[in-house]
C-alpha positions as CSV (number, residue, x, y, z in Angstrom):
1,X,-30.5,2.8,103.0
2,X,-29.4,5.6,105.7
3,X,-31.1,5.2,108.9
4,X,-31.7,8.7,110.4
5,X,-31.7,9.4,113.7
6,X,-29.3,6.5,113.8
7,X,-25.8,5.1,113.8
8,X,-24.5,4.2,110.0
9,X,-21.5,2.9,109.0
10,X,-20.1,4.9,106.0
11,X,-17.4,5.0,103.8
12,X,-15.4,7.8,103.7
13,X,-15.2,9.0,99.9
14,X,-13.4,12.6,100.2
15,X,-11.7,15.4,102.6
16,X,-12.3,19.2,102.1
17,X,-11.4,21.7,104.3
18,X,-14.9,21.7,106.5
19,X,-14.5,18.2,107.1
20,X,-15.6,14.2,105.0
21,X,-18.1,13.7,102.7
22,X,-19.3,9.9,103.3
23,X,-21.0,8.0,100.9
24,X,-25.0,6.5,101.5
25,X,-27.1,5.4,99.2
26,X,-29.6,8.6,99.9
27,X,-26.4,11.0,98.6
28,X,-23.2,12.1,100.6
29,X,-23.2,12.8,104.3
30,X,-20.8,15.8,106.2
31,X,-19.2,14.6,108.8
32,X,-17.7,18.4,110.1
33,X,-14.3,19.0,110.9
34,X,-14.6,19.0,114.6
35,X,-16.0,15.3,114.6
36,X,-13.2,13.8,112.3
37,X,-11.4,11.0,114.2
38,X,-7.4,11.9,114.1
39,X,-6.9,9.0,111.7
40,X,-9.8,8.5,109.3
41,X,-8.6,8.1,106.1
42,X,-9.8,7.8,103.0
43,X,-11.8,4.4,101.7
44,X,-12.4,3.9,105.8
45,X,-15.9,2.7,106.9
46,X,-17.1,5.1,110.0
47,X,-19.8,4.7,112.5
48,X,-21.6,8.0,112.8
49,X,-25.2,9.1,114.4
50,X,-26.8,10.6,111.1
51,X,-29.5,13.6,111.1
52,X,-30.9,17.1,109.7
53,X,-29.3,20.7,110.8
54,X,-31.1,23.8,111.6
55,X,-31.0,24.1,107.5
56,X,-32.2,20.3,107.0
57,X,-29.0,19.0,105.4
58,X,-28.1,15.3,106.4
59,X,-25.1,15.8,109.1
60,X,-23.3,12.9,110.4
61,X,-21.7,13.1,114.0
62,X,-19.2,11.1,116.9
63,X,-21.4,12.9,119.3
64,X,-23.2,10.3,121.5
65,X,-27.3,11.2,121.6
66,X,-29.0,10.8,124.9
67,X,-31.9,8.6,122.9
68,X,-32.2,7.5,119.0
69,X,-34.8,7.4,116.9
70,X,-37.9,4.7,118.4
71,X,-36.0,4.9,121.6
72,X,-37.5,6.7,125.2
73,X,-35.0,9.1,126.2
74,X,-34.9,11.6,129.6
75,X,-34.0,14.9,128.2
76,X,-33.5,18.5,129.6
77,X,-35.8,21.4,128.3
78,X,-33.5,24.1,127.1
79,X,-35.9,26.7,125.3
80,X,-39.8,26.8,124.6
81,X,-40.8,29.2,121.8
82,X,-44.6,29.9,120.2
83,X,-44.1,26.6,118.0
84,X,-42.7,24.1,120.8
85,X,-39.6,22.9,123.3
86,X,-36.2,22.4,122.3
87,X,-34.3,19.5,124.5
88,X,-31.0,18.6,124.8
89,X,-29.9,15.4,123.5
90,X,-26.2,15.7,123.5
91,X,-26.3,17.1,119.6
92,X,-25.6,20.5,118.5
93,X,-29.0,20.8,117.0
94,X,-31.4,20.4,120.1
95,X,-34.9,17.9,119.9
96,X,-37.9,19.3,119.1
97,X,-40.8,18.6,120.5
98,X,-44.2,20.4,118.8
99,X,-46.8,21.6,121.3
100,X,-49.0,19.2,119.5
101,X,-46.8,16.5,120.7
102,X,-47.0,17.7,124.2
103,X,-48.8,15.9,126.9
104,X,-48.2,18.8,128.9
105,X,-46.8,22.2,128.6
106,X,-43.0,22.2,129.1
107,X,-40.7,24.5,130.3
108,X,-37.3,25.6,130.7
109,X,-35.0,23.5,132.5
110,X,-37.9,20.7,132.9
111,X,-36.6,16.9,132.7
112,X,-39.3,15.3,130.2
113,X,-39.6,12.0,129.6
114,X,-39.9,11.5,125.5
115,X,-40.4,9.4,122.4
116,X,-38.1,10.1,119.6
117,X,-39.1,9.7,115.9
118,X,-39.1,10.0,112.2
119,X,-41.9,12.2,111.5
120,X,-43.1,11.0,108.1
121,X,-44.5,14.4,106.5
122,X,-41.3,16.9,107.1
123,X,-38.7,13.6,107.4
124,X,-37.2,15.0,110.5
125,X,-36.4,13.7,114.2
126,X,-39.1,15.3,117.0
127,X,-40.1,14.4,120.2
128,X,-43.5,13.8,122.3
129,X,-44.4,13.3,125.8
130,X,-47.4,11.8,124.4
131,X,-45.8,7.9,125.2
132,X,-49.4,6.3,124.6
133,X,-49.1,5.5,121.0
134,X,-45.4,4.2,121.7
135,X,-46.1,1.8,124.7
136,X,-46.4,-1.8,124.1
137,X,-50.0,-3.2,125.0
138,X,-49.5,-6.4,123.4
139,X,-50.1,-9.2,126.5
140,X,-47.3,-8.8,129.0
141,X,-45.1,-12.4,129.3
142,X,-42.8,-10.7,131.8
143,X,-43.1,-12.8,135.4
144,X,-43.3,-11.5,139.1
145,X,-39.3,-11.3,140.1
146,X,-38.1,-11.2,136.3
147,X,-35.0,-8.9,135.8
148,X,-35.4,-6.2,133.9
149,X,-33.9,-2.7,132.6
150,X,-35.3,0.8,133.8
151,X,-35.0,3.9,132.3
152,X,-35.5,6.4,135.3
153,X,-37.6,9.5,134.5
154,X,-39.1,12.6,136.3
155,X,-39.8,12.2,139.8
156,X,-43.7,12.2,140.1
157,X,-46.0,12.3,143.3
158,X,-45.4,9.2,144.3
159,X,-42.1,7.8,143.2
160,X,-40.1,7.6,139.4
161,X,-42.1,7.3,136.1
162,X,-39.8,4.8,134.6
163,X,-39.9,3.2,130.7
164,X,-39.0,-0.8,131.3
165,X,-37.6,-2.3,128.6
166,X,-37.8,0.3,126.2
167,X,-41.4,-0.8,125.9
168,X,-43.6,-0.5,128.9
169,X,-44.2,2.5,131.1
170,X,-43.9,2.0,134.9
171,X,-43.4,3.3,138.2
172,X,-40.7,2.8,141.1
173,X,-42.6,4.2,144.6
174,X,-40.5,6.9,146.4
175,X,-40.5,4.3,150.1
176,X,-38.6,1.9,147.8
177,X,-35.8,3.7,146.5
178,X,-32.9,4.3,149.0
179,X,-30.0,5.3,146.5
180,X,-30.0,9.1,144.6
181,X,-31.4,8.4,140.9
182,X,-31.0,10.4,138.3
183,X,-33.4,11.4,135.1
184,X,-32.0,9.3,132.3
185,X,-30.2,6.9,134.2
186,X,-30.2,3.2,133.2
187,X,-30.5,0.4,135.9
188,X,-31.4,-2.6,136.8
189,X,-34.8,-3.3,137.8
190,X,-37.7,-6.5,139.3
191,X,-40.4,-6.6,138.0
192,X,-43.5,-6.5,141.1
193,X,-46.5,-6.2,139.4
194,X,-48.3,-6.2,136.2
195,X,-51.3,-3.8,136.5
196,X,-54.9,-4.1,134.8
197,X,-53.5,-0.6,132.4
198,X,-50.8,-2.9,131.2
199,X,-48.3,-0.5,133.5
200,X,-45.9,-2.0,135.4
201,X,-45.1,-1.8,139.2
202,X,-41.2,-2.2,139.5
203,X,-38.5,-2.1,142.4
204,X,-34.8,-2.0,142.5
205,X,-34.7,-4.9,144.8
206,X,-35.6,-8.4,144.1
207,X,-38.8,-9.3,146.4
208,X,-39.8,-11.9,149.2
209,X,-37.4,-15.1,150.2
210,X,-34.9,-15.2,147.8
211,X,-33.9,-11.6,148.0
212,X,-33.1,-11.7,152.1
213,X,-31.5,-14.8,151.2
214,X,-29.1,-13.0,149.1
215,X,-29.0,-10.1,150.9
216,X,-27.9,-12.2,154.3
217,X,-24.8,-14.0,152.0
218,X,-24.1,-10.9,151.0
219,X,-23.8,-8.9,154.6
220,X,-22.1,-12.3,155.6
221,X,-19.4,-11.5,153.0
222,X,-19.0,-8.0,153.6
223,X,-18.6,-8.7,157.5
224,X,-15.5,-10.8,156.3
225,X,-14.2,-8.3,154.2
226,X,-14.4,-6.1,157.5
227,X,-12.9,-7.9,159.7
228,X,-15.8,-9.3,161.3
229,X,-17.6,-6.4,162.5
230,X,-19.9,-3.7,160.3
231,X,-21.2,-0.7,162.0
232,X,-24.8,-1.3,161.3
233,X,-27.6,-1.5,163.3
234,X,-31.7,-2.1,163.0
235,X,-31.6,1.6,164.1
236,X,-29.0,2.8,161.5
237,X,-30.1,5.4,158.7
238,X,-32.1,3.7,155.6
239,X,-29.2,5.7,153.6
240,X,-26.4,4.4,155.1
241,X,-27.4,0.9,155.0
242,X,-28.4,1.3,151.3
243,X,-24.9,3.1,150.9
244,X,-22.7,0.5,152.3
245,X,-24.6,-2.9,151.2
246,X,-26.9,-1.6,148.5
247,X,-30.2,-3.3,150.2
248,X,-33.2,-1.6,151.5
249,X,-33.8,-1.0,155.7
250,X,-36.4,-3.6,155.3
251,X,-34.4,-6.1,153.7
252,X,-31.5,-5.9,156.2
253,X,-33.2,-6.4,159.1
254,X,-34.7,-9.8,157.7
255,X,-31.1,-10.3,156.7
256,X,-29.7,-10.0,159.6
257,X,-32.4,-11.8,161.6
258,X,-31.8,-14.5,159.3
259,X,-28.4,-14.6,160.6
260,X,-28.7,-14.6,164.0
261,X,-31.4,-17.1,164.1
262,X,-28.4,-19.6,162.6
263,X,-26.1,-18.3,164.6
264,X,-23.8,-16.8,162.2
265,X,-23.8,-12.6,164.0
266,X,-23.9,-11.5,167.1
267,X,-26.1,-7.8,167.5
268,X,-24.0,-5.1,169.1
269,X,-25.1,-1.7,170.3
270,X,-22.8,0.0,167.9
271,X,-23.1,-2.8,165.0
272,X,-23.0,-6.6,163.6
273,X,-20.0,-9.0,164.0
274,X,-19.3,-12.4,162.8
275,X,-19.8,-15.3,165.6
276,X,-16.9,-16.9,167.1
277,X,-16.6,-20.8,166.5
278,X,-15.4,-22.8,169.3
């Protein structure tokens, strides 16, 4: 059966001059010219992201989508006409999302975070903004600390709508982010807190002991990597601290009080440096 909106792996059963016709069991699928690997040959089996064209004809591709079908993707709004938005998902034929599926108007240029799926009544891929019906409200098992992945969206009011684990939405806070993000990205995340909505509260750093514990072994290492001495301070830039050890402003300065209470730095005006043993 041919998954659409998918990857498939497909024979390849002829060459024409537009490009191969491969063989499903829902009737051969073009893979154009442009999209042929330089040595597919006949009788090979092909991975290839299947959907409809403008003219809904089954097209298979190389081309990479940004999301698949069931999947939360970050797309870019391209074009809004009087039936809907059109997104870019890395295909020639752009997502469409209906206004119906909109939770609310979009707009040229707009990042939107969407569901894709198999619409049952035309059998095509389209998009909504409307994520309710797609979230998972079934009891959360996930634990305070657990490791988990993010899908950063838009930037809202306060911080980054984000979809964790392709099955929850969430939000990272602006005052805890201290790297640039950007729409679509995928990262690692913590879980912080499990809300009464079933949304989560997430952060890019782990939380309490554990994570200034790591964070001083890990400034301890870097110092010996530099020689001893790293030219940060409690009064350097959250940026540059995040930059150069990849920790919030908050979390070094535990971390490196941690340190000096053992006796492991010594706190310069101009930076940190390892302590000399007698």
């Amino acid at each position: 059966m041919l998954h659409l909106g998918d990857y498939n792996y497909l024979e390849i059963l002829r060459e024409l001059d537009h490009g191969l016709y491969l063989g499903s069991d829902d009737g051969d699928v073009l893979l154009p010219r442009k999209y042929v690997p330089a040595d597919a040959r006949i009788g090979d089996m092909i991975s290839v992201f299947v959907y409809r064209d403008s003219e809904d004809r089954l097209i298979a591709t190389t081309l990479e989508p940004k999301a698949k079908v069931d999947q939360f993707g970050v797309l870019q709004v391209k074009d809004v006409n009087d039936f809907g938005a059109f997104l870019d998902w890395g295909l020639e034929k752009d997502l469409f999302v209906p206004y119906k599926n909109q939770h609310d108007p979009l707009y040229p240029g707009q990042w939107a975070l969407v569901y894709v799926y198999l619409d049952e009544n035309s059998d095509r891929l389209v998009g909504s903004t409307k994520l309710g019906p797609f979230l998972n409200y079934d009891p959360i098992t996930l634990q305070e600390g657990d490791e988990v992945q993010l899908l950063i969206g838009p930037e809202k009011a306060l911080g980054y709508q984000v979809i964790v684990n392709n099955k929850y939405l969430g939000m990272l806070y602006r005052n805890e982010v201290f790297r640039p993000l950007t729409p679509g990205e995928y990262t690692k995340g913590y879980l912080k807190k499990v809300r009464e909505d079933n949304k989560l509260d997430v952060s890019l750093q782990k939380q309490g002991y554990d994570e200034v514990e790591q964070a001083a072994d890990l400034i301890a290492q870097r110092l010996k990597e530099q020689n001893g001495f790293l030219p940060l301070t409690d009064k350097s830039a959250p940026e540059e601290i995040y930059q150069q050890l990849g920790m919030s402003k908050k979390t070094f300065k535990k971390a490196i009080g941690a340190l000096y209470k053992r006796g492991d730095v010594q706190l310069l005006d101009n930076g940190i440096s390892l302590s000399i043993t007698p």
